[in-house]
C-alpha positions as CSV (number, residue, x, y, z in Angstrom):
1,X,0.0,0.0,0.0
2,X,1.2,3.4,-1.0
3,X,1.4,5.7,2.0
4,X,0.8,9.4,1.0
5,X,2.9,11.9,2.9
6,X,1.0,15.2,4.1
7,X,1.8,18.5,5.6
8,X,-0.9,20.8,6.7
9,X,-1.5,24.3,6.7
10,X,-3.8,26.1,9.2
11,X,-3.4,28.9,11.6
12,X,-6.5,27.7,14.0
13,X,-4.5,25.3,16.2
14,X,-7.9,23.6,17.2
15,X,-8.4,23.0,13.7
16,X,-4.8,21.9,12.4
17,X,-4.9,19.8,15.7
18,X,-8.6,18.1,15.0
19,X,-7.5,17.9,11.0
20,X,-4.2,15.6,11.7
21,X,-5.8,13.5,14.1
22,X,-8.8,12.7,11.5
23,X,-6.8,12.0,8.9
24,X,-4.1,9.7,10.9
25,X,-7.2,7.5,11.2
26,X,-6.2,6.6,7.7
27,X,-4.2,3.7,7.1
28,X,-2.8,4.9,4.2
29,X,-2.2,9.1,5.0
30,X,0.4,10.4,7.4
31,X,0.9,14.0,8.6
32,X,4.7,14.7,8.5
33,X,4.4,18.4,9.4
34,X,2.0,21.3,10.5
35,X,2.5,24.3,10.2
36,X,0.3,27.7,11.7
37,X,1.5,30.4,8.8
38,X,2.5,30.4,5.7
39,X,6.2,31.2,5.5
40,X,6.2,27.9,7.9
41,X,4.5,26.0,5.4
42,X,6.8,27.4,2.3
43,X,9.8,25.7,4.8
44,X,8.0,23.0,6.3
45,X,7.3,21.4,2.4
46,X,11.1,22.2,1.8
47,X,12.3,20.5,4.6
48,X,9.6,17.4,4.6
49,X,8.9,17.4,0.9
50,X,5.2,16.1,1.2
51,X,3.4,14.8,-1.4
52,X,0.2,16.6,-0.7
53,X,0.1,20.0,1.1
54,X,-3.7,21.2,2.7
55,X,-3.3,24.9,3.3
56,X,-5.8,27.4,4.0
57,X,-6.6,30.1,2.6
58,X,-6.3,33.2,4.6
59,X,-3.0,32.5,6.8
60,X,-0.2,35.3,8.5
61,X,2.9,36.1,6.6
62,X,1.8,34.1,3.4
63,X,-1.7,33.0,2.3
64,X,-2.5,29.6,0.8
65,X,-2.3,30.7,-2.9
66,X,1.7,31.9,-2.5
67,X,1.8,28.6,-0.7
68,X,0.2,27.0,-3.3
69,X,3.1,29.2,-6.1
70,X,6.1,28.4,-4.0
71,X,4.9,24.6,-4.3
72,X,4.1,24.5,-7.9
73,X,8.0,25.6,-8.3
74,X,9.8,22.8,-6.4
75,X,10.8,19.5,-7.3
76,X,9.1,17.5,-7.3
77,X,6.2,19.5,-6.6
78,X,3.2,18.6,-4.4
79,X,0.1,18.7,-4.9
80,X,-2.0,21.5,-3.6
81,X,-5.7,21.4,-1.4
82,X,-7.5,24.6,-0.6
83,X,-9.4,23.5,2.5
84,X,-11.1,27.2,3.7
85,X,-14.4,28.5,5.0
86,X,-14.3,31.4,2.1
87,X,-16.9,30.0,-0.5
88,X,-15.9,32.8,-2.4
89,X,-15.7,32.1,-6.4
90,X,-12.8,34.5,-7.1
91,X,-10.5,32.3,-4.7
92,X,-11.3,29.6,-6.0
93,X,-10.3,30.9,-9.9
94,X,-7.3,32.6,-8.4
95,X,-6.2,28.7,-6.5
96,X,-6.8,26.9,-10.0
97,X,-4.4,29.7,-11.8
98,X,-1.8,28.9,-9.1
99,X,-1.8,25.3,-10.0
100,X,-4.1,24.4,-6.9
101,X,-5.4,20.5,-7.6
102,X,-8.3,20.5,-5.0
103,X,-10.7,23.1,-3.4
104,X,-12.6,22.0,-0.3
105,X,-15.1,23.8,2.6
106,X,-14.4,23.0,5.9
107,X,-17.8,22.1,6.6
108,X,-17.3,18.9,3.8
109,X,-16.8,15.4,6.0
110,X,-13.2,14.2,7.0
111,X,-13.8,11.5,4.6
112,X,-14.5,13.6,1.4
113,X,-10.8,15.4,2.5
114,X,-9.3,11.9,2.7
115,X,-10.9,10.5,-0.4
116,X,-9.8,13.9,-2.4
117,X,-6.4,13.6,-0.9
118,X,-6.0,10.0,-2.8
119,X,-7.5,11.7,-6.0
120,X,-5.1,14.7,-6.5
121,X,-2.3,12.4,-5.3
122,X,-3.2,9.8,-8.3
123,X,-3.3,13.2,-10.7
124,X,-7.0,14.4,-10.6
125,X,-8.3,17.6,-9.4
126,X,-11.6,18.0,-6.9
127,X,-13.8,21.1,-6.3
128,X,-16.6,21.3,-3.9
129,X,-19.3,21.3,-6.5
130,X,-21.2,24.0,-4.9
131,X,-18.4,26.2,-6.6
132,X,-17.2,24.9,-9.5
133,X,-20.5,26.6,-11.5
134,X,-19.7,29.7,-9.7
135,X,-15.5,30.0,-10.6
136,X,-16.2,31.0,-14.3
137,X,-18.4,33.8,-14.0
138,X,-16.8,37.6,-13.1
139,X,-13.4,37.9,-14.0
140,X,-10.9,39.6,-11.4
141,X,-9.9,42.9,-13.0
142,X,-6.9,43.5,-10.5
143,X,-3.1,43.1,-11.4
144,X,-0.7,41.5,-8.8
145,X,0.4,44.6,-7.5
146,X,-3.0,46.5,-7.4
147,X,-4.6,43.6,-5.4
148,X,-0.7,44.0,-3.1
149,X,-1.0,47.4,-2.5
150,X,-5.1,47.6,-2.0
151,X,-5.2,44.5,0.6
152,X,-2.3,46.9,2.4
153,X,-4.6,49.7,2.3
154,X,-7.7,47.8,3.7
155,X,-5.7,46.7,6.6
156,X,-5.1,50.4,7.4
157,X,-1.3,51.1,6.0
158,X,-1.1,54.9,4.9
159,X,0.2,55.3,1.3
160,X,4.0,56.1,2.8
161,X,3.9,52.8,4.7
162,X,2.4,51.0,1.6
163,X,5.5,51.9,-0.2
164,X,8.3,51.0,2.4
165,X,6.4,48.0,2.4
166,X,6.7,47.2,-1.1
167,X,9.5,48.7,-2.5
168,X,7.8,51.4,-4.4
169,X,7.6,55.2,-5.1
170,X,4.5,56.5,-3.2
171,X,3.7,58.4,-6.3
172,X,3.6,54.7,-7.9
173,X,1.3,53.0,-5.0
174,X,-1.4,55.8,-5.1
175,X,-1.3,55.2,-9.0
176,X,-1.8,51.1,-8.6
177,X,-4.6,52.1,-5.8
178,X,-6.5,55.0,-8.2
179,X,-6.4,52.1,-10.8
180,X,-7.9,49.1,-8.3
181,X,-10.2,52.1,-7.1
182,X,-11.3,52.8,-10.8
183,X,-11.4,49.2,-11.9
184,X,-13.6,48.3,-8.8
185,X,-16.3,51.5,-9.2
186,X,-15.5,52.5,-5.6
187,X,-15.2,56.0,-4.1
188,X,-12.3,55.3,-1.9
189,X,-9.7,52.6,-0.6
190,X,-11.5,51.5,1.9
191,X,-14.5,50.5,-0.2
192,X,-12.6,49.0,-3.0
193,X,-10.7,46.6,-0.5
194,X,-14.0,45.7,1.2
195,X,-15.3,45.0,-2.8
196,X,-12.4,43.0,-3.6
197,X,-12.6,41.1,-0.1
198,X,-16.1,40.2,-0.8
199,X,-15.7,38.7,-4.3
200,X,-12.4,36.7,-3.1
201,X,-10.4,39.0,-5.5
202,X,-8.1,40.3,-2.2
């Protein structure tokens, strides 16, 4: 029997902690590493080399989808499961375009995890299917670096702070925020980060 190594992602420790123990109960899964931020994961699959990673979404220091890019560029790479409360359709387009192989609610039984686990390890892919009609509809109209500097600016950084942040002229950040502004039909910052929030776009 093939045993299928797994490290998981999740910044509730209740969760992380009830999510290894479930999935232990299978004879043929083991957890080799959890980790409670991103940057943890990015080194944790690095160090452990896992052949399927389960990351949230919305982590600290990196979210699932960089998780999910670091991942796609390693060697061998493993495969990728969004497991996340956000049924939120732009994720969900955003996970498949960074090479994400499954995309699961948290409300979905231990078993449907397990048994999608086996499938993207065998080279399919599995999305809850209350979403997959949903992940082809609006398209996100926001670069990399709009969506960068805008979720800065929705967690309350001032334009100066955006740009020590980021590397860039402030003159260039209140450009890439006037443009995510105009793209999203908001009056202000604020509102276009709440928009872009909303629709899974952030």
């Amino acid at each position: 029997m093939t045993t299928i190594k797994i490290l998981l992602a999740e910044d509730q420790q209740m969760v992380l902690g009830a999510l290894s123990a479930l999935l232990e109960l299978e004879s043929d899964l083991i957890v080799t590493a959890s980790c409670s931020d991103g940057a943890e994961a990015v080194a944790g699959i690095e160090a452990h080399q896992p052949d399927v990673v389960i990351t949230d979404i919305e982590m600290p220091k990196l979210s699932g989808l960089e998780v999910a890019q670091h991942a796609s560029k390693m060697n061998p790479a493993p495969k990728v499961i969004i497991v996340t409360t956000f049924a939120r359709p732009g994720y969900l387009r955003r996970a498949l375009d960074a090479g994400v192989c499954g995309y699961l609610l948290k409300d979905a039984p231990v078993q449907e995890l397990a048994e999608a686990i086996r499938k993207v390890y065998a080279g399919g892919k599995v999305i809850a299917p209350e979403l997959a009609a949903e992940a082809w509809g609006e398209n996100d109209p926001l670069t990399d670096r709009e969506r960068q500097v805008l979720r800065l600016a929705g967690d309350g950084l001032s334009t100066s702070e955006i740009s020590q942040r980021v590397h860039l002229a402030e003159g260039t950040v209140r450009n890439y925020l006037s443009e995510a502004i105009s793209k999203l039909h908001a009056s202000n910052r604020v509102e276009a980060a709440r928009t872009a929030r909303k629709k899974g776009w952030l």
